[in-house]
N, C-alpha and C positions, 0 to 999 in steps of 0.2 A: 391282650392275648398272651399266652403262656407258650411258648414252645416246648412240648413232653416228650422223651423220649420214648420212639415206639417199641423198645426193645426191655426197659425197666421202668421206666413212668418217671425218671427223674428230670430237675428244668435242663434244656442243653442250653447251650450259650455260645454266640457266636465264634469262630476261631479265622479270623481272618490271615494269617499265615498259611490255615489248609484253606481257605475261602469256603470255608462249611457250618452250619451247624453240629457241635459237636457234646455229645454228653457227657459230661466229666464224672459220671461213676463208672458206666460202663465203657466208656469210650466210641460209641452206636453213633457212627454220621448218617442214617438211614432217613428218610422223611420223618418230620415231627409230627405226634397228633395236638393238634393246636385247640386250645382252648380260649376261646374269644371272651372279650365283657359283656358282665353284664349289661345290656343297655340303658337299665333302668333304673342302675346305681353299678357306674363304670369306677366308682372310688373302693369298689370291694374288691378282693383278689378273687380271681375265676376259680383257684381249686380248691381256697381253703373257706372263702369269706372274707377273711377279715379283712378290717377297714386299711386301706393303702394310704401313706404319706405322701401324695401327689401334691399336693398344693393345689396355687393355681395354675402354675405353669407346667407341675409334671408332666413328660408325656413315657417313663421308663422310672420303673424303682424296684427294687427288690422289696417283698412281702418282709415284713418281721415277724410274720408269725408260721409259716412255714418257708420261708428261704428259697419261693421260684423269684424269678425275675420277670417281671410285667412290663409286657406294649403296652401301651394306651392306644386301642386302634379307631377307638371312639374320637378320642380327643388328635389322632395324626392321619388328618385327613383334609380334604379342601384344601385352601390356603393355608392350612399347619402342617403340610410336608413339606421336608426340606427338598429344598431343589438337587443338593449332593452334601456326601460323607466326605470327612477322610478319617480313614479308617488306620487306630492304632496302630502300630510295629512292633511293638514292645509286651510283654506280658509282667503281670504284678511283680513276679518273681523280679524278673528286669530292671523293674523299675526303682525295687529296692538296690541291687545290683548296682547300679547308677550312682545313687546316693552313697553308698558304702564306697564306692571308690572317690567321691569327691570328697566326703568330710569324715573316712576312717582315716589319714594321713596326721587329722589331728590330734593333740594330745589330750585326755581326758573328756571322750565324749559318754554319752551315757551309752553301754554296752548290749543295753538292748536292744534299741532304738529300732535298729530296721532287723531284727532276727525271723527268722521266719513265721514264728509264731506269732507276727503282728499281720503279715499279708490281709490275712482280714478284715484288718481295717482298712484297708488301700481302697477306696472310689476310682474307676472309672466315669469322669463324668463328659460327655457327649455335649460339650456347650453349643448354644445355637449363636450363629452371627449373622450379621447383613454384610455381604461382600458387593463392593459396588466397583464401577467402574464409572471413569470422567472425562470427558474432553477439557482440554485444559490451552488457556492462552498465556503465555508469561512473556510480560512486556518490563522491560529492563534498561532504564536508561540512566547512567550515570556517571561518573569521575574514578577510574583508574589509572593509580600512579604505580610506574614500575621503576626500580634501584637495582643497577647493577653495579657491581663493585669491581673493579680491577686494580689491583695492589691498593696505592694510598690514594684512590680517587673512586670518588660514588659518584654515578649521573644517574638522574630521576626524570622519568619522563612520564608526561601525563595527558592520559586519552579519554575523551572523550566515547563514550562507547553507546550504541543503542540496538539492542537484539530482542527481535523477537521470536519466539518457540510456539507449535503446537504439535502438543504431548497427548498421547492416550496414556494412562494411567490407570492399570486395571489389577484386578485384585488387593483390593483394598479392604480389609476386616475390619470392624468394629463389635466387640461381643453386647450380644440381644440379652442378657442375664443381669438383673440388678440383684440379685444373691450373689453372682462372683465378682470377685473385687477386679476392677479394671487396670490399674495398674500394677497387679503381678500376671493378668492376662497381657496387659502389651508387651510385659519383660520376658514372656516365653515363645514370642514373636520372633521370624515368622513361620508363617506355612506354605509348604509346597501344595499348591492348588493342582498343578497338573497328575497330582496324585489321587483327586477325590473320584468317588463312585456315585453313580446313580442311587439314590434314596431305597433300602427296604429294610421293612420293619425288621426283620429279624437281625437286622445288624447292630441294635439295641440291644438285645440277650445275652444280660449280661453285666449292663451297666446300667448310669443311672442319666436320666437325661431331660431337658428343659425345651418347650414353643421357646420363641421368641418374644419377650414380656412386653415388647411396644415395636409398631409399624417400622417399614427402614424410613419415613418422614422423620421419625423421633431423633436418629442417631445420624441424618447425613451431615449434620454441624461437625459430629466430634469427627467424620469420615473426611469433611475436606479438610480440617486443620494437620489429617495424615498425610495429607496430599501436599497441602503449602510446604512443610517440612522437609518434604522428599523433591519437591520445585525448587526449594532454594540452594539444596546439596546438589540439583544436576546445574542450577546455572551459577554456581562457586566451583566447582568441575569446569565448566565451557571455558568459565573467566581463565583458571587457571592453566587452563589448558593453550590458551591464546596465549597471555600475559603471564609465564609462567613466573618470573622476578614481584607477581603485584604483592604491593606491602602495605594497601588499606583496607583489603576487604575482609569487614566484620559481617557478621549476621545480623546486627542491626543496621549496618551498613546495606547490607542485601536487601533486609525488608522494605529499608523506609524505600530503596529509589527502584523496587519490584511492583509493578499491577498484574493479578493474578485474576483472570473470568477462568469459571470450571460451568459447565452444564453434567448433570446425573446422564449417563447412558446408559447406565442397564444396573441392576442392582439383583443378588439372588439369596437364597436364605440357604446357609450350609447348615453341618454339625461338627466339630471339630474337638480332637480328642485333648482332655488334659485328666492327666493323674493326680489324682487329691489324697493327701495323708496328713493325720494331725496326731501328734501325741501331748499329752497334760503329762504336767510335771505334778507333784502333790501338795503344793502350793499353789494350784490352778491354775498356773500359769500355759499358753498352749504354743508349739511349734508347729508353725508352718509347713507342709512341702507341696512343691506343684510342681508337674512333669508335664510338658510337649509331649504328648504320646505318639506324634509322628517324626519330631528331631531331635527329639533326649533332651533339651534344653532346660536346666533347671533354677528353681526360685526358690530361696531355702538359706539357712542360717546353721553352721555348725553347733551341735545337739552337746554343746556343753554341759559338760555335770559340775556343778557345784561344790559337793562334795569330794570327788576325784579330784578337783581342781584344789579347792585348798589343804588339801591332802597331800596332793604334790607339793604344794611347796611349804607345807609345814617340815614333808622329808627335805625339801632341797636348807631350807632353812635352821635345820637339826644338823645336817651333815658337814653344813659352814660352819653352824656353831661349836662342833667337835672338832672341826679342822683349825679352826683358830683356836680353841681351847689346847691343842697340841703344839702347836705352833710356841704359843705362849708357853706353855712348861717348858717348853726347849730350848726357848730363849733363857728364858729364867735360870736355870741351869748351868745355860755358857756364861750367864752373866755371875753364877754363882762362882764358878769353878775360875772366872778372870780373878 
């Protein structure tokens, strides 16, 4: 579906700061007239035709050949609606804003990089994940030695310890997307769930967005080992909180003498905002960036120029070589005139 605006016919796209659909020619929050898929080829765009880059997981893309931005209301429906949003904070503008304060500080970055006349390239992409929640047992039995030191004398004392916890452990993400790369999605981790919204299409409008590519069966492996992680940091917390002096607890220490049972309680399918921008260098080379669209958190590499760079220090290295080059005559000189 297409959301048109009923005041110019252009696409509106969502504006979650006003919580409206809003048209960005004319500015028109009025209702949209909506233009739904075709049913019978939902891969064509509803107002121009042409053929849409969905894949197979698209369910939101903007046309390339006339620039609305497409539902899929065909394909986000049944068991492919998300259960909940969380909806961006941030607008492109923002987002480049963001970046420009983290890696303009640096010296010789390439000066275009986030101008504004790139924003266009800036993705909004709306990733899908399985959010699960665990009951969790963590049985813990092993050797903590505590040292406490008073002037020239250490005593160590060593306890025998056996505790056991149960934990709820809920909101737990694993991203449903085998196009985005998983470990810069856990590094813009996390997310404030208590922020998400109920599901509707039109909070798509606008961006670009993916189903979830395999069942939550597929991914609750990589979703408990988030779990075990965050068990061994609350019971290296408890320990240390008890035995605040202890001087043997390692994390492999923790693992080997920790038994962890978890059962799945509930599991839900969100969408979850992250900002995608790439620039090629012309040597093909490409730069990264990814933005948390709901806590600014960013993944990214300062956008070094190569050329500014040894530029720089062909000048720092000119400027030595004249300063010692004066240097040297000056000596020369007093040595002449002894």
């Amino acid at each position: 579906m297409v959301f048109k605006c009923s005041s110019c016919g252009s696409c509106m796209t969502y504006d979650f700061k006003g919580d409206t659909l809003k048209c960005p020619n004319c500015g028109n929050t009025d209702n949209p007239d909506i233009e739904y898929d075709n049913k019978e080829n939902f891969d064509l765009c509803p107002i121009c035709g042409g053929q849409l880059n969905l894949g197979k997981y698209g369910s939101a893309v903007k046309c390339g050949y006339c620039d609305s931005y497409v539902v899929s209301d065909t394909r986000l429906g049944g068991d492919n609606t998300p259960y909940r949003i969380i909806p961006t904070t941030i607008t492109k503008k923002e987002m480049f804003e963001l970046l420009t304060k983290k890696f303009g500080k640096y010296l010789c970055i390439i000066p275009e990089i986030f101008s504004q006349s790139r924003l266009k390239e800036v993705i909004i992409e709306y990733v899908p994940y399985w959010v699960y929640r665990f009951g969790v047992r963590a049985v813990y039995n092993g050797v903590v030695k505590e040292s406490v030191t008073t002037g020239n004398t250490t005593v160590t004392d060593t306890y025998n310890v056996s505790e056991t916890w149960d934990l709820d452990m809920g909101n737990v993400p694993v991203d449903a997307s085998d196009r985005m790369p998983d470990e810069i999605l856990d590094a813009l981790e996390p997310f404030d769930f208590k922020k998400g919204l109920d599901f509707k299409p039109e909070y798509l409008s606008g961006s670009n967005s993916e189903l979830f590519n395999h069942d939550s069966d597929f991914y609750k492996e990589e979703a408990s080992y988030k779990v075990c992680d965050c068990v061994y940091e609350f019971i290296d917390d408890r320990i240390h909180e008890k035995f605040p002096h202890a001087v043997n607890i390692t994390d492999k220490k923790l693992r080997d003498e920790t038994i962890i049972n978890m059962r799945t309680l509930d599991r839900d399918y969100y969408l979850l905002p992250v900002y995608r921008y790439s620039y090629t260098f012309e040597d093909g080379k490409v730069l990264d960036y990814y933005v948390n669209g709901q806590t600014k958190e960013i993944y990214g590499t300062a956008p070094i120029s190569k050329k500014r760079l040894w530029g720089a220090i062909a000048a720092i290295v000119t400027a030595f070589a004249g300063g010692a080059a004066l240097i040297t005559t000056f000596l020369m000189l007093i040595g002449g005139a002894v």
